[in-house]
Backbone as numpy.savetxt, mean C-alpha at the origin, in Angstrom:
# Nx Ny Nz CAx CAy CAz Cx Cy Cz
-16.28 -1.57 -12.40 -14.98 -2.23 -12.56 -14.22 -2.21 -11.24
-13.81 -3.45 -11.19 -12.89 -3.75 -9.82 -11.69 -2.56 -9.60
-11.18 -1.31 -9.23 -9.90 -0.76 -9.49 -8.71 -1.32 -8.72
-9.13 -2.82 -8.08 -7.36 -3.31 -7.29 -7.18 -4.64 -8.13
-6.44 -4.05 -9.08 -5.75 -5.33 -10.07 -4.04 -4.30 -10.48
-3.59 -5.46 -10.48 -2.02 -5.56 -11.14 -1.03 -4.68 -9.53
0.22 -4.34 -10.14 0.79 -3.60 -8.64 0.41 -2.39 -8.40
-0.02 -1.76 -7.23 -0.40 -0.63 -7.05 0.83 -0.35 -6.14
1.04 1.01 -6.12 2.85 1.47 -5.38 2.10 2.18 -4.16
2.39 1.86 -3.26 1.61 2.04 -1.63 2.68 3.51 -1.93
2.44 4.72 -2.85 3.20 6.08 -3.07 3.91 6.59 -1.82
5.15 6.66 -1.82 5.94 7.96 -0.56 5.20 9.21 -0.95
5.29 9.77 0.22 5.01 10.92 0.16 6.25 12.22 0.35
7.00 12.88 -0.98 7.84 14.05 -0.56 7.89 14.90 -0.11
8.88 15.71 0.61 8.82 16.70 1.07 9.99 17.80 0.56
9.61 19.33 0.86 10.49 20.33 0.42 11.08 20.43 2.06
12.43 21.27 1.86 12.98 21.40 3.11 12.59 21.81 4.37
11.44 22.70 4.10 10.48 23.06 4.56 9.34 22.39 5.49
9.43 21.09 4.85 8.39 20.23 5.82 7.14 20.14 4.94
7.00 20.64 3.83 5.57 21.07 3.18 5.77 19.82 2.01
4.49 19.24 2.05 4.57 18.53 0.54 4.97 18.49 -0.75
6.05 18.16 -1.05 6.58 18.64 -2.69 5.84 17.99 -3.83
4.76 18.63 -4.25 3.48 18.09 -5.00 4.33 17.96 -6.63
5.19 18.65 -7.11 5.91 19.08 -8.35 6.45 17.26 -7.82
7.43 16.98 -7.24 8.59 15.81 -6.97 6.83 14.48 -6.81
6.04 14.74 -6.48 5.02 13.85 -6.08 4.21 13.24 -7.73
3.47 14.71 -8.62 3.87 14.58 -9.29 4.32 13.68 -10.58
5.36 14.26 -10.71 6.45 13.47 -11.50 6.89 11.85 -11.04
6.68 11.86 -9.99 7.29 10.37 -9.38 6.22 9.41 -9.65
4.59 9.80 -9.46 3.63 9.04 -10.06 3.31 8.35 -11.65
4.21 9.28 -12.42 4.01 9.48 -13.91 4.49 8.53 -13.77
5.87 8.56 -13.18 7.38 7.51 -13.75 6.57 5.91 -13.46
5.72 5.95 -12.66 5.43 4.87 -11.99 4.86 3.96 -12.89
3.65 4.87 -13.30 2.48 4.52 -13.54 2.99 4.44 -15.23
3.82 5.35 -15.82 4.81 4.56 -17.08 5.25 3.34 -17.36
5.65 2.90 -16.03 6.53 1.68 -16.20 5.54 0.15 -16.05
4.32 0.57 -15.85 3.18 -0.64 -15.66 1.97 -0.69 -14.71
2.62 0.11 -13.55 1.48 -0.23 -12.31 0.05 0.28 -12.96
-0.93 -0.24 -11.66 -1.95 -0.38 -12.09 -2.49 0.81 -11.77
-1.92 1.49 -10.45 -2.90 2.84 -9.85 -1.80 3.26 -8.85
-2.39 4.26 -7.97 -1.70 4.34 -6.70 -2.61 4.75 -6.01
-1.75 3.41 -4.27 -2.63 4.25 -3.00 -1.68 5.21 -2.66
-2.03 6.46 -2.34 -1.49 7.43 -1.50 -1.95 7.34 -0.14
-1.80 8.43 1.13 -1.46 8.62 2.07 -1.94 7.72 3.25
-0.81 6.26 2.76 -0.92 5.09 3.38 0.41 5.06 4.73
0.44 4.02 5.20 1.21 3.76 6.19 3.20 4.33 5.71
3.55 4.12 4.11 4.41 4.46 3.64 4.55 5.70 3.06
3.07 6.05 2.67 3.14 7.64 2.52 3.38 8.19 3.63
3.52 8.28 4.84 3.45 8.57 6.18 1.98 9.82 6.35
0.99 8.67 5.91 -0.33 9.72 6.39 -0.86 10.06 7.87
-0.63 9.19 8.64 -0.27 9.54 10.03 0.03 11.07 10.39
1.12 11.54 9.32 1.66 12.54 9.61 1.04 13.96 9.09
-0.24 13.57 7.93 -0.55 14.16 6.99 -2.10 15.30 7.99
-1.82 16.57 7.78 -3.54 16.70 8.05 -4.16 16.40 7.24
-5.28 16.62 7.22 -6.72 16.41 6.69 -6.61 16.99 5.26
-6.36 18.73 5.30 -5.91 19.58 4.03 -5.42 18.81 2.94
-3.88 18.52 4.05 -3.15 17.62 3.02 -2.76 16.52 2.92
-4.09 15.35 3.36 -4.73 14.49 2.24 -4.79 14.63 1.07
-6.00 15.42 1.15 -6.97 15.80 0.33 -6.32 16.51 -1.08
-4.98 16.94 -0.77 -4.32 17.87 -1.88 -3.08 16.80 -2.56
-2.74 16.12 -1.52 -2.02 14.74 -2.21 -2.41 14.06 -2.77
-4.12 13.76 -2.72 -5.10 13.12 -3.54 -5.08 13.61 -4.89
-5.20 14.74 -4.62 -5.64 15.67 -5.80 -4.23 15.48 -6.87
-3.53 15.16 -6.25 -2.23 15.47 -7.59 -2.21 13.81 -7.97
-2.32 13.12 -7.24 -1.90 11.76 -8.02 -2.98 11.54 -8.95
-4.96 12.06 -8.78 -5.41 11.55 -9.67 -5.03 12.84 -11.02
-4.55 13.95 -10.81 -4.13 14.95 -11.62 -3.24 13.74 -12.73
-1.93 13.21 -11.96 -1.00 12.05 -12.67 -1.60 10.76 -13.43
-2.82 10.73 -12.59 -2.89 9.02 -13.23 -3.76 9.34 -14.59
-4.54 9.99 -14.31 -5.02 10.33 -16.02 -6.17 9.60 -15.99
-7.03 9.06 -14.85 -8.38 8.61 -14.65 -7.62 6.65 -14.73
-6.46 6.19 -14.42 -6.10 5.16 -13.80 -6.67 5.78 -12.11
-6.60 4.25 -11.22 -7.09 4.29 -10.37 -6.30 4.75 -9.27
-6.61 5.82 -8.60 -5.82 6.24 -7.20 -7.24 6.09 -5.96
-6.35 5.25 -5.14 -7.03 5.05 -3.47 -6.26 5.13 -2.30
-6.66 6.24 -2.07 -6.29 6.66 -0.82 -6.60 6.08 0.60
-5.53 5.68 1.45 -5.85 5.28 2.49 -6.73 6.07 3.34
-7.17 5.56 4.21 -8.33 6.01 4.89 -8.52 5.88 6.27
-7.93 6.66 7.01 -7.57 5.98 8.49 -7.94 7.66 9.18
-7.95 7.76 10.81 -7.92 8.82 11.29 -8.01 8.28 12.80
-8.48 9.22 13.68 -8.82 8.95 15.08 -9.78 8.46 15.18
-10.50 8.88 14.72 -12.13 9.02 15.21 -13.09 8.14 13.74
-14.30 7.51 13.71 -14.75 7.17 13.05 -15.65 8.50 11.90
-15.97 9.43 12.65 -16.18 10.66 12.00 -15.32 11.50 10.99
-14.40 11.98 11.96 -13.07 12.11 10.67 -12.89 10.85 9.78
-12.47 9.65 9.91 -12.69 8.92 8.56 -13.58 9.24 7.68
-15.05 9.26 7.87 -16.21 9.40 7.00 -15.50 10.65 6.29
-15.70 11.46 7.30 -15.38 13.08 6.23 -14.45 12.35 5.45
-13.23 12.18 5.49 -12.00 11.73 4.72 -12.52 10.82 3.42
-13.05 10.30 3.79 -13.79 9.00 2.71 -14.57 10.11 1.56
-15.71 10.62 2.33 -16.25 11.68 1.69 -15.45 12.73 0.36
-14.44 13.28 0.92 -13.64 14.38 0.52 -12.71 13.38 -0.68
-12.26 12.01 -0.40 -11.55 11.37 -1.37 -12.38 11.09 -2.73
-13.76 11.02 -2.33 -14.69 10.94 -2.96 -14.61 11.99 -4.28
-15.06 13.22 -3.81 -15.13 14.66 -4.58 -13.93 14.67 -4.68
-12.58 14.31 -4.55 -11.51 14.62 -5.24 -11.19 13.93 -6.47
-11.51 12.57 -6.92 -11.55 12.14 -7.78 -11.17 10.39 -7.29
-11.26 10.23 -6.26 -10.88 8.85 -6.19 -11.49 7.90 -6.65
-10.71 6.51 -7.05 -11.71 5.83 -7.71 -12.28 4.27 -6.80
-11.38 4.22 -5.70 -11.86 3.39 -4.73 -10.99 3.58 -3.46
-10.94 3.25 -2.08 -10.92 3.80 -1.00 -10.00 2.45 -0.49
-8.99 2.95 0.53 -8.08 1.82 1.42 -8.45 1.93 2.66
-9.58 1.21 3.03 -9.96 1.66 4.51 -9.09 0.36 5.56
-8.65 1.48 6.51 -7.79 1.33 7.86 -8.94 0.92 9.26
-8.74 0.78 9.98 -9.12 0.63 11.36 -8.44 2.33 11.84
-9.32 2.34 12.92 -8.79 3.50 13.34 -7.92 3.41 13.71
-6.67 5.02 14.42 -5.64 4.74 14.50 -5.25 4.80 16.37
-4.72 4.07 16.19 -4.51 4.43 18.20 -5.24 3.56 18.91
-6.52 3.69 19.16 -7.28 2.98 19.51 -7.23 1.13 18.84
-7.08 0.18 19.78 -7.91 -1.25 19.25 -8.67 -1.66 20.25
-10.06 -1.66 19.25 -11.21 -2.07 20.05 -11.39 -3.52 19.32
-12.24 -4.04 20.24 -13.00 -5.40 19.94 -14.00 -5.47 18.61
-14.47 -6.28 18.13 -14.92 -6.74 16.96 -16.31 -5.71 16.45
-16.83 -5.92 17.77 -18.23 -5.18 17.59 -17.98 -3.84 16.73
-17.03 -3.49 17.95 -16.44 -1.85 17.38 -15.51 -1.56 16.02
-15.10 -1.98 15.92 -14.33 -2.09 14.84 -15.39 -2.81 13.19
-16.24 -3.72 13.84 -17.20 -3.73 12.16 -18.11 -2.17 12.29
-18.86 -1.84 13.23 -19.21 -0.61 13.33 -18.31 0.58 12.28
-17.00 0.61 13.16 -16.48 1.72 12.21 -15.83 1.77 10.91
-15.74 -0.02 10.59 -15.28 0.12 9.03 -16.66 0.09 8.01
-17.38 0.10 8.60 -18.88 -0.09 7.48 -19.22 1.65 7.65
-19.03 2.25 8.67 -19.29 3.87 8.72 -18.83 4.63 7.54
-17.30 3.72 7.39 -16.53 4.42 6.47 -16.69 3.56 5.17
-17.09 2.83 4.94 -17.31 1.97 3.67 -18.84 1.94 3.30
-19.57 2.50 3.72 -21.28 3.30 3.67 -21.03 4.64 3.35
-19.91 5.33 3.96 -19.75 6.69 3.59 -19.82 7.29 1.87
-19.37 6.03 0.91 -19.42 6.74 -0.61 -20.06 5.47 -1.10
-20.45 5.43 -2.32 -20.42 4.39 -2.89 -18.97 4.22 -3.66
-18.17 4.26 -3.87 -16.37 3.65 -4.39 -16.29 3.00 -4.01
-15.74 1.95 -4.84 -15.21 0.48 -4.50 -14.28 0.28 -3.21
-14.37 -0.30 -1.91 -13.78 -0.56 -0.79 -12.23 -1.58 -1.09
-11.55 -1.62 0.05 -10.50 -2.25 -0.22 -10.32 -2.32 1.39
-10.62 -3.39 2.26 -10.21 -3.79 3.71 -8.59 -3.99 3.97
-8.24 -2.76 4.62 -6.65 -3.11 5.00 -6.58 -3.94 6.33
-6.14 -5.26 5.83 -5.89 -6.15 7.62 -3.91 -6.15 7.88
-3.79 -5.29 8.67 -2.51 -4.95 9.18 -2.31 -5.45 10.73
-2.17 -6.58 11.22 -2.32 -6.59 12.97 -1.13 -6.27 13.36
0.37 -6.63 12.36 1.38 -6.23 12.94 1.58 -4.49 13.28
0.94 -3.59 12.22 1.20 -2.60 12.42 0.09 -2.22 13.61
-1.25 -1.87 13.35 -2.82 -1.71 14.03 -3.11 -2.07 15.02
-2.46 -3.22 14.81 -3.22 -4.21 16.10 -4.37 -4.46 16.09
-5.01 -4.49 15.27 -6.91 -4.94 14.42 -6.50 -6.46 13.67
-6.78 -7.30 14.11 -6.67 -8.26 13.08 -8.42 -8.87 12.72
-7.93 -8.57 11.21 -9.69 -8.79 10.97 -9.11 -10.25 10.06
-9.66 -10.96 11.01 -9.95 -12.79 10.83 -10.77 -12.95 9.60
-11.14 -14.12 8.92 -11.52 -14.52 7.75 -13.16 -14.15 7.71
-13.12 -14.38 8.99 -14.67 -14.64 9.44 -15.39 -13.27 9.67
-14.82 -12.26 10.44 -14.81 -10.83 10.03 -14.97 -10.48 8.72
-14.33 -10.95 7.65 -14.31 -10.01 6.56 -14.94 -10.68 5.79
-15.63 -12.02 5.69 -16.85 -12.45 5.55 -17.75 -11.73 5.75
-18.38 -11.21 7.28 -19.10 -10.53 7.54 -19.12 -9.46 6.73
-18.24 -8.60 6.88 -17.85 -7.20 6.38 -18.36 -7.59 4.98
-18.35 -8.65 3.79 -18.51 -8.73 2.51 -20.02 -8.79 2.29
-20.45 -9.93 3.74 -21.81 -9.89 3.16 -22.97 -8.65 3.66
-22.27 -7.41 4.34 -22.87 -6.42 4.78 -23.13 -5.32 3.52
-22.01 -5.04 2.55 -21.38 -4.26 2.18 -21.20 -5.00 1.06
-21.91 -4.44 -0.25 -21.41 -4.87 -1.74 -19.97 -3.94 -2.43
-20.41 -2.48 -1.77 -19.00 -2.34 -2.51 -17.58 -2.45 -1.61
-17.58 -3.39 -0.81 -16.30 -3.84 -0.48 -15.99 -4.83 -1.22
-14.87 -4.62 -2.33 -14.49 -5.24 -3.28 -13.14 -6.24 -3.28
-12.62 -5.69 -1.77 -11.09 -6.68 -1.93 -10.53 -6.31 -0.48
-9.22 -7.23 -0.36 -8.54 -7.15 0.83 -6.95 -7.08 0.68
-6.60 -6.22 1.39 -4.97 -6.03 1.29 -4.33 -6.96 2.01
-4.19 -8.29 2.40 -3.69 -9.08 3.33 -2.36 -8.50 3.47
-2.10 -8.10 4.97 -0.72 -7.65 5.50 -0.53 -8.49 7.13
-1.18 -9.26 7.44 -0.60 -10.40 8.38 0.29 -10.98 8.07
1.11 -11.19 7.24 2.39 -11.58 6.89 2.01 -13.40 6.77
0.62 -13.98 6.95 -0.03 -15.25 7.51 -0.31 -15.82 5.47
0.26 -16.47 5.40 -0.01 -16.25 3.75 -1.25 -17.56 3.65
-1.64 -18.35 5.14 -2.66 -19.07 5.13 -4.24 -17.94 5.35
-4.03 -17.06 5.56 -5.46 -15.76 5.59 -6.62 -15.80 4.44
-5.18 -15.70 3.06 -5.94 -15.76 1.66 -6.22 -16.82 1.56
-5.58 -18.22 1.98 -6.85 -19.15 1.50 -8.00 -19.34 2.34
-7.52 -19.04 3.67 -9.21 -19.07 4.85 -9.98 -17.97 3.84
-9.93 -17.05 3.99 -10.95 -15.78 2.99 -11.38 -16.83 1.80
-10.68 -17.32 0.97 -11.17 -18.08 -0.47 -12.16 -19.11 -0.21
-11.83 -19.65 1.62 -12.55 -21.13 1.55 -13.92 -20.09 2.17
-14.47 -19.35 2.76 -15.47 -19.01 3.17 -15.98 -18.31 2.11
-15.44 -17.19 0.91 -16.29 -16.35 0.33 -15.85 -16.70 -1.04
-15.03 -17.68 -1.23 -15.17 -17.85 -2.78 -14.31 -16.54 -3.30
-14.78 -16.41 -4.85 -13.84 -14.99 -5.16 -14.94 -13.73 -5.51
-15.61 -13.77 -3.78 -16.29 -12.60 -3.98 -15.35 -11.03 -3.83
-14.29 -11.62 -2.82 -13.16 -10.67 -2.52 -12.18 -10.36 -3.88
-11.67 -9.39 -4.53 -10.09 -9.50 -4.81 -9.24 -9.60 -3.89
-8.39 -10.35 -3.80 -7.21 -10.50 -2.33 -6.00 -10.22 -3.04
-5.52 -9.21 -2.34 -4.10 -8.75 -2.45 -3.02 -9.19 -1.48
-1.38 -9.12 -1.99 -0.54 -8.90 -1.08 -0.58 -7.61 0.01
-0.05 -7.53 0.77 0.30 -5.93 1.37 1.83 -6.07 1.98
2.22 -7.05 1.46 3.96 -6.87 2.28 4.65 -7.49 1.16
5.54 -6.67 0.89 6.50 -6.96 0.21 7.10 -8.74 -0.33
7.57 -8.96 1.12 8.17 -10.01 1.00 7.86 -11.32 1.10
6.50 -11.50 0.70 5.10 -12.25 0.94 4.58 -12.48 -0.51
5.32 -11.98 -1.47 4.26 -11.50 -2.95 4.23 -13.06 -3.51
5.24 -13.81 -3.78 5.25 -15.62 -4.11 4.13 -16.07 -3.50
4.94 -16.22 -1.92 3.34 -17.12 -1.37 1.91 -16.58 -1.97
2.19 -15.63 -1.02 0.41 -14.79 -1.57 -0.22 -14.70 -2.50
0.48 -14.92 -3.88 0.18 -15.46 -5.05 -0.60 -16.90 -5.29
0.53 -17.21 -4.77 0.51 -18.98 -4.10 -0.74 -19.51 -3.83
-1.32 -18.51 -2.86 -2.80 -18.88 -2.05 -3.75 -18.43 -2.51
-3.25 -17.44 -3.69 -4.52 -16.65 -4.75 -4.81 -15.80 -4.52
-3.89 -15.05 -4.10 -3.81 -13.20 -4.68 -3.77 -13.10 -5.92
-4.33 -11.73 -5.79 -4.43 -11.73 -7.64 -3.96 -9.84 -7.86
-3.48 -9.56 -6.75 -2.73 -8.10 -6.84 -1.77 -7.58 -5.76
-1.30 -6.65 -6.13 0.11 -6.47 -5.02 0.22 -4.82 -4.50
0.13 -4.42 -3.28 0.50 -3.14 -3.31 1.43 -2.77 -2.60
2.27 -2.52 -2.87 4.07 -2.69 -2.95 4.56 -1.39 -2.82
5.54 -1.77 -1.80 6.50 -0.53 -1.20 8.22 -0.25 -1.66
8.97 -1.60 -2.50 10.21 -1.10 -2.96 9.34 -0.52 -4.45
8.43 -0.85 -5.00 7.88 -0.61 -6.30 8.08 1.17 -6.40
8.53 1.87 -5.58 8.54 3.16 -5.92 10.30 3.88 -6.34
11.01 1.98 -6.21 12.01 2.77 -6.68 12.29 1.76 -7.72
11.64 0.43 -7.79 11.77 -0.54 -8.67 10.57 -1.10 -9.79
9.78 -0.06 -9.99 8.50 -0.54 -10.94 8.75 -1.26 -11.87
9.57 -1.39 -12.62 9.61 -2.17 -13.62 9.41 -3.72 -13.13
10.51 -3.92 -12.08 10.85 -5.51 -11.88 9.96 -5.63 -10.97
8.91 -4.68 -10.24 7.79 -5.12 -9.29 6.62 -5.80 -10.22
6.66 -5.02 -11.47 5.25 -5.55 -12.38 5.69 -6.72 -13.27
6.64 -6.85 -13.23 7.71 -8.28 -14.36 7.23 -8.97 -12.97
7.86 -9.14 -11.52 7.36 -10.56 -10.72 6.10 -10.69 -10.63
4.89 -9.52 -10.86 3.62 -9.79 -10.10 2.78 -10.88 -11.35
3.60 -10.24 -12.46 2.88 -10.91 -13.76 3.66 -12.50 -14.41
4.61 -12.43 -14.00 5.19 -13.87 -13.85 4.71 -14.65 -13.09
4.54 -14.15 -11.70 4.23 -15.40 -10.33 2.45 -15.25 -11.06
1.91 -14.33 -11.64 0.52 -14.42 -11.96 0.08 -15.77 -13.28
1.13 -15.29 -14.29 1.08 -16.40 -15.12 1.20 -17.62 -14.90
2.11 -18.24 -13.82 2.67 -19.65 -13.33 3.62 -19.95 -13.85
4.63 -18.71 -14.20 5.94 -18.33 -14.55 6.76 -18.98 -12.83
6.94 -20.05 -12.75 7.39 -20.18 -11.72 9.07 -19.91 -11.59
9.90 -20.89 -12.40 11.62 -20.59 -12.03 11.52 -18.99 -12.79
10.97 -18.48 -13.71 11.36 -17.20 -14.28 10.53 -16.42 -12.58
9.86 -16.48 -12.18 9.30 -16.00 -11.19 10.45 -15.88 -9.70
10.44 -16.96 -9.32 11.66 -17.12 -8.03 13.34 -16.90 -8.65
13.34 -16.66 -9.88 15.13 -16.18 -9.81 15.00 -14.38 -9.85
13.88 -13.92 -9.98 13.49 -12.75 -9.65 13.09 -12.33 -8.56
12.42 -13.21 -7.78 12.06 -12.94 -6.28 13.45 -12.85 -5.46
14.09 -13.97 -6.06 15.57 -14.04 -5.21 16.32 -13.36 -5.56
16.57 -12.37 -6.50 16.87 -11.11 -6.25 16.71 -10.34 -6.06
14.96 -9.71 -5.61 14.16 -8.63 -5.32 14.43 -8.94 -3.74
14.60 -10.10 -2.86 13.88 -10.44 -1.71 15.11 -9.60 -0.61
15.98 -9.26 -0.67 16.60 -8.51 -0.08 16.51 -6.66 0.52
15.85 -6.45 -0.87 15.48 -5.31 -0.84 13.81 -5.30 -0.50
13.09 -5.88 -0.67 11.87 -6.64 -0.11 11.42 -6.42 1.23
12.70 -7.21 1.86 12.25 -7.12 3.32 12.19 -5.82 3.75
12.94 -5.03 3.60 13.08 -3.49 3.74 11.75 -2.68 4.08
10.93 -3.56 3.13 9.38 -3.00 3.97 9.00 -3.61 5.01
9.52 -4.52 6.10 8.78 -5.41 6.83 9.04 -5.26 8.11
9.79 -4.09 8.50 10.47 -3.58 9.33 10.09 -2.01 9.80
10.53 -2.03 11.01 10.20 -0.69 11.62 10.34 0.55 10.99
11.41 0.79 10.59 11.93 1.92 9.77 11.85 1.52 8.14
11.11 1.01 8.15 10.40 0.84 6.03 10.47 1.67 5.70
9.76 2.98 6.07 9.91 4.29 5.52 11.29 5.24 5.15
12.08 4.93 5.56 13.25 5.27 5.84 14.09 4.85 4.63
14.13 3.30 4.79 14.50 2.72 4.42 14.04 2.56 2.43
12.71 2.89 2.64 12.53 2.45 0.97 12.84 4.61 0.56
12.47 5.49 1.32 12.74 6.63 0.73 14.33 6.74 0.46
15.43 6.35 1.35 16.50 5.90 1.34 17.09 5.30 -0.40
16.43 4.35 -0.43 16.74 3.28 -1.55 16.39 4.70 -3.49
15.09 4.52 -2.90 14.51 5.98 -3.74 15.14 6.85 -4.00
15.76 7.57 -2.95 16.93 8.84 -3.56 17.38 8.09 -4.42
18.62 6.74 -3.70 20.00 6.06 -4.40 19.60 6.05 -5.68
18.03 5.75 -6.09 17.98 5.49 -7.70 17.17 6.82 -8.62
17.54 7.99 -7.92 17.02 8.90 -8.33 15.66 9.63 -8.51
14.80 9.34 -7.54 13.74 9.23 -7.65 13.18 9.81 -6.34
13.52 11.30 -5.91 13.39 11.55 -4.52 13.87 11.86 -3.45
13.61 12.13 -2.67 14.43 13.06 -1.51 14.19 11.98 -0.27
15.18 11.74 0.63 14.49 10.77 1.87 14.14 11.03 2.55
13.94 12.53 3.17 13.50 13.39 3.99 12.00 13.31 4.08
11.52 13.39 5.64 10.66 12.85 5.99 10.22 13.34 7.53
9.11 13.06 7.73 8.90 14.44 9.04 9.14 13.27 10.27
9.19 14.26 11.16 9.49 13.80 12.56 8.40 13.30 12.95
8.44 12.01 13.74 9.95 11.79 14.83 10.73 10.82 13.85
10.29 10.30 12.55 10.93 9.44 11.62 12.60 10.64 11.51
13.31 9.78 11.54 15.14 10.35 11.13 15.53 9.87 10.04
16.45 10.54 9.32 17.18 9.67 8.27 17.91 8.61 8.51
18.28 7.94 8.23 18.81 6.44 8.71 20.45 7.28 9.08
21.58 6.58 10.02 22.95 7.33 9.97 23.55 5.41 10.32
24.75 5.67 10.12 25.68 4.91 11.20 25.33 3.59 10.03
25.15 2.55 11.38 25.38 1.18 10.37 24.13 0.74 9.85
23.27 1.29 10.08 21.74 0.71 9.72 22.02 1.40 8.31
22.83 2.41 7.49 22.42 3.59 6.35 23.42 2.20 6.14
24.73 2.20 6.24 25.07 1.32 5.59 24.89 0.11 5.04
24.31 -0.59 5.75 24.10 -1.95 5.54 22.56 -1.52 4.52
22.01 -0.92 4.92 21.22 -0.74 3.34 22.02 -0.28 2.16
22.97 0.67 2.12 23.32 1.21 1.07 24.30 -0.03 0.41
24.73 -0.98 1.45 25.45 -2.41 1.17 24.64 -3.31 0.09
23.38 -3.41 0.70 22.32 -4.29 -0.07 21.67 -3.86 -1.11
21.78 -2.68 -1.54 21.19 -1.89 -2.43 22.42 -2.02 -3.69
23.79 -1.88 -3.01 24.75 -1.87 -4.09 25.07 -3.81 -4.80
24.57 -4.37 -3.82 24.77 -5.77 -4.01 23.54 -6.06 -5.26
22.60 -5.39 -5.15 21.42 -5.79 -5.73 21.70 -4.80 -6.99
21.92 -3.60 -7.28 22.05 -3.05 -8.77 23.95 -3.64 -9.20
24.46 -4.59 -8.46 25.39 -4.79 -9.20 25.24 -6.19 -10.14
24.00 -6.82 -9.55 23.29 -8.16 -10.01 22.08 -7.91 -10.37
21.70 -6.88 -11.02 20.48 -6.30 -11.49 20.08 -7.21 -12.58
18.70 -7.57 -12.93 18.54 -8.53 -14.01 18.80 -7.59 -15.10
C-alpha cells in the first residue's frame, strides 16, 4: 500500500526548556492531529528542524510518533551529510517502525546529477519502505527535474511518490507527461495546495496543518473532489496563514501560530530566535484576522 495519501503534517518538533525533546508535548500533538483526519506524519523534516536533530534523536522522535499513530503511516525525513549517515538513518527508521521514508539530497553539499542519483538510490536501496523523493531547490539547491525523477522511478520500484516543493506547479504535470501515474505527486508548500491539485496532486504535506488540521483536510478533500468555489473560499482564507511556510523563518512562524492556538511551545534551538518586534506582530495581526473570520 502506497502510505502518501490524504494530508500528512510535515510535524514540529518540541522542546523542554532545556533544549531536549519534549516527547510527552510531541506525543500528544500527533494524536490531536492524526484525530482530526490526517493521513500520517513526516517527522524530522525541514519544519521539524531535523537539521538540528542528532542521529539518537531521530531515531527517538521516530519512535514516539509511530508509538501515536497506531500503525497509520509515519515517514521520516531522511537527509544528513554524508550519503552513509543517510543509509544508517534510512536503516534505523526502518527498525523503528517506519512505514515509508522522505528522502532529501544531502545537506550542504550540491553536487551535479551524477552525484546526487548515486546518493538518493544509496538511500532508497537502503530498505525496502516505500520512498517519497523530496525536490526542494529553493531550500537544497538540488533541483531534481522531471527527467531525473523519471530516471530515479525507473531504477527503483519502491520509490512511490514525490513531494513537489519548487513552488513550479508546471513540475507535476512534466512528471505526469513522462511517467504517467507511476509516481503519487504531492504538494510540499503550503501555498501551492489549489494549483498542485490543479496539475494532479493527489496529497499534501503541510506545515500550518499542525495548528489547523481540521481546515487543512476539509481543503485537501474539497480541491480533491472538484469542490471548486467550496474549495477557493477556503483557500482564501487559509492563504494568509499559508504563506507563513514559504518563507525564511516558517519555523518560527508556524511554531508561533501553534502556541496562539494551543498546541505547543515556540521555542526552538539555535541559531533559529523567537520572532520579537514587528515581524511577531504582523503575524500575531494575521493570525487574529484569520480566527476572527474563521469558517
Amino acid at each position: 500500500m502506497n502510505p502518501f495519501q490524504g494530508v500528512l503534517p510535515a510535524i514540529t518538533t518540541p522542546f523542554h526548556t532545556d533544549g531536549s525533546v519534549d516527547h510527552e508535548a510531541l506525543e500528544a500533538h500527533a494524536r490531536w492531529m492524526l484525530s482530526q483526519g490526517c493521513g500520517g506524519l513526516v517527522p524530522c523534516g525541514s519544519l521539524g528542524e531535523g537539521a538540528t536533530l542528532d542521529f539518537e534523536e531521530k531515531v527517538a522522535v521516530l519512535r514516539t510518533c509511530v508509538k501515536a499513530a497506531e500503525g497509520r503511516p509515519v515517514i521520516p525525513g531522511i537527509a544528513a551529510l554524508s550519503t552513509a549517515e543517510a543509509v544508517r538513518l534510512a536503516q534505523a527508521a526502518e527498525a523503528a517502525g517506519a512505514k515509508g521514508l522522505m528522502v532529501l539530497p544531502p545537506y550542504v553539499y550540491v553536487g551535479d546529477w551524477t552525484e546526487m542519483r548515486a546518493h538518493m538510490s544509496a538511500v532508497i536501496r537502503a530498505t525496502p519502505l516505500p520512498c517519497l523523493l523530496y525536490n526542494n531547490p529553493v531550500a537544497y539547491k538540488v533541483d531534481f527535474v522531471p527527467e531525473h525523477i523519471a530516471e530515479l522511478a525507473a531504477l527503483h520500484p519502491n520509490l512511490l511518490g514525490v513531494k513537489e516543493s519548487s513552488t513550479d506547479a508546471r513540475r507535476i504535470a512534466g512528471i505526469l507527461a513522462l511517467i504517467g501515474d507511476r509516481l503519487a505527486l504531492g504538494v510540499g508548500v503550503d501555498d501551492c495546495l489549489m494549483e498542485g491539485v490543479a496539475m494532479g496532486a493527489s496529497f499534501w504535506i503541510a506545515g500550518l496543518v499542525n495548528a489547523f488540521p481540521k481546515e487543512s483536510v476539509e481543503l485537501l478533500n474539497l480541491a480533491l473532489a472538484g469542490k471548486r468555489d467550496e474549495a477557493f473560499r477556503l483557500y482564501a482564507w487559509f492563504l494568509p496563514l499559508l504563506r507563513m511556510d514559504t518563507v525564511p523563518k516558517f519555523v518560527q512562524l508556524i511554531k508561533l501560530v501553534q502556541q496562539e492556538m494551543g498546541w505547543g511551545s515556540e521555542r526552538m534551538r539555535a541559531p533559529r530566535a523567537i520572532l520579537a518586534g514587528a515581524e511577531r506582530e504582523t503575524a500575531l495581526a494575521e493570525l487574529a484576522q484569520a480566527l476572527a473570520h474563521r469558517p
